[in-house]
C-alpha positions in Angstrom: -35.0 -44.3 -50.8 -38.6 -45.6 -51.9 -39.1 -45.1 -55.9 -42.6 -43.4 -56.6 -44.2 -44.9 -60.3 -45.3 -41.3 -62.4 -48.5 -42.2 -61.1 -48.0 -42.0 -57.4 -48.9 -38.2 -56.2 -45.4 -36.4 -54.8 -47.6 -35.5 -51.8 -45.9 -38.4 -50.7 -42.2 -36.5 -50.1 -39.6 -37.5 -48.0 -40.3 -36.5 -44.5 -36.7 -36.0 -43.6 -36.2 -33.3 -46.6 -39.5 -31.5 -45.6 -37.9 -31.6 -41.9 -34.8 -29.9 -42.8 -36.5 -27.5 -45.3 -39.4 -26.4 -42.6 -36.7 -25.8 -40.1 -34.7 -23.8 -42.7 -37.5 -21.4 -43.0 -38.2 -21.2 -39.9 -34.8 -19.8 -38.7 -35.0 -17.5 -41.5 -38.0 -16.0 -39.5 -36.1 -16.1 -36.2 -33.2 -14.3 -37.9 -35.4 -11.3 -38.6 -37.0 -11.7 -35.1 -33.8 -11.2 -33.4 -32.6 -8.9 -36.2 -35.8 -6.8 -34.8 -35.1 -7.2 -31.5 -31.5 -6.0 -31.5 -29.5 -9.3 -31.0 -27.5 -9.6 -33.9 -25.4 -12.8 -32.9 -28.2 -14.1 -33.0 -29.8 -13.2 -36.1 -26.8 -13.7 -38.3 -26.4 -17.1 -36.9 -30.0 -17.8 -37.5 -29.4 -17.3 -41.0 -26.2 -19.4 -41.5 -29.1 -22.0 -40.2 -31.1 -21.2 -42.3 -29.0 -22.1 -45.2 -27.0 -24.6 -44.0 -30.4 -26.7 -42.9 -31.8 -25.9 -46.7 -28.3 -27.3 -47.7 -29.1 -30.0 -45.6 -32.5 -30.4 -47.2 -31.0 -30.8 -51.0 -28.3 -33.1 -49.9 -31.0 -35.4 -48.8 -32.9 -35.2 -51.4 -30.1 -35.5 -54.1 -28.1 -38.3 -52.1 -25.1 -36.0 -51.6 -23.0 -36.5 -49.0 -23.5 -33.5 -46.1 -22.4 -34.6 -42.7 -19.7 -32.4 -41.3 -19.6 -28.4 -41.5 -17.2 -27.9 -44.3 -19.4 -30.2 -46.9 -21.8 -27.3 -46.9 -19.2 -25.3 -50.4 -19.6 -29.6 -51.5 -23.3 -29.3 -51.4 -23.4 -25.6 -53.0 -21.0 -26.4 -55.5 -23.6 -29.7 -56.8 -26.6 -27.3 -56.5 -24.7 -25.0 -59.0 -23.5 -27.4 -60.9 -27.6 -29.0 -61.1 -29.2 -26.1 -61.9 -26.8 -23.5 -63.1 -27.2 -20.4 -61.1 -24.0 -18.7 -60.9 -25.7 -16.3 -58.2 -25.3 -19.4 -55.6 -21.2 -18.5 -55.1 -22.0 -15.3 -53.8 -24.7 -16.5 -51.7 -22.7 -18.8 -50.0 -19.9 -16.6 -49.2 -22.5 -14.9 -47.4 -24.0 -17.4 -45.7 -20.8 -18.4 -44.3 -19.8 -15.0 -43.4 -23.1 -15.0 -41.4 -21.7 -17.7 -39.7 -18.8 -16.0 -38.3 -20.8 -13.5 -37.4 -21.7 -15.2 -34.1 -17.6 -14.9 -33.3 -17.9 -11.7 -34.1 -17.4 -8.9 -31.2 -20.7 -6.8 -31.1 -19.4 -3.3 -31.6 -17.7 -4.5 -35.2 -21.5 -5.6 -36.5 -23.7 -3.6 -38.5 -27.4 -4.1 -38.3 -28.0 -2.7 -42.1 -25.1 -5.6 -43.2 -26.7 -8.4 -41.4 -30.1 -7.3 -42.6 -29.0 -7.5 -46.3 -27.6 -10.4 -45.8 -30.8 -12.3 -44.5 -32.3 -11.1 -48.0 -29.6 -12.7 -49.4 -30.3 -15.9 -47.6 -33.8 -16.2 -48.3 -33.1 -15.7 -52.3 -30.6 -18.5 -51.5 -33.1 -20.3 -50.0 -35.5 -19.8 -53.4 -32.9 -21.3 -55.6 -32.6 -24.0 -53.7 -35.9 -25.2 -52.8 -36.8 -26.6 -56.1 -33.9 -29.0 -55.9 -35.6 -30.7 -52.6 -39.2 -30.8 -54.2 -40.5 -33.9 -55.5 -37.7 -36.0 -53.2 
């Protein structure tokens, strides 16, 4: 990766980490969508997506290592560690329970628990923007 002097603008970010981070958000919209419309695979695995592509974005950004499924706890555990937020072990757990969601017969899941836990992804989401800023 390029170093930037102080002096260069941070306009100039890494397009890869804006790639990850832009689709991140954007599943978190398409988990509500389908949330909305009833399909609630769909939505719960829209917002695993959603934090494992913002996961995706930070590992980037930081040089960590983020290639195969199970590095996504490796990549939360380093975002803790970098910033602190003891929130971020909850949130995981459920963003990975999100995940198994989608294997999930359809009669077992609850709309009101999937919708909470899409709130819970987008405040994951919040902490961990700021680590892909600047990169």
């Amino acid at each position: 990766m390029q170093q930037q002097s102080p002096m260069e603008p941070y306009e100039n970010e890494n397009p890869i980490v804006a790639d990850y981070r832009d689709q991140s958000r954007e599943f978190l919209v398409k988990s509500r969508e389908y949330l909305a419309s009833g399909d609630l695979h769909q939505a719960a695995e829209k917002g695993w997506g959603a934090a494992a592509w913002m996961a995706k974005a930070v590992a980037e950004a930081r040089g960590w290592e983020y290639t195969k499924h199970d590095e996504f706890f490796t990549v939360m555990y380093q975002a803790q560690d970098a910033i602190g937020d003891d929130r971020l072990r909850g949130l995981t757990a459920v963003a990975n329970t999100m995940h198994g969601f989608f294997y999930t017969r359809k009669r077992f899941l609850r709309p009101e628990i999937i919708e909470s836990n899409i709130s819970d992804v987008e405040i994951l989401l919040d902490i961990l923007q700021p680590l892909t800023e600047g990169a």
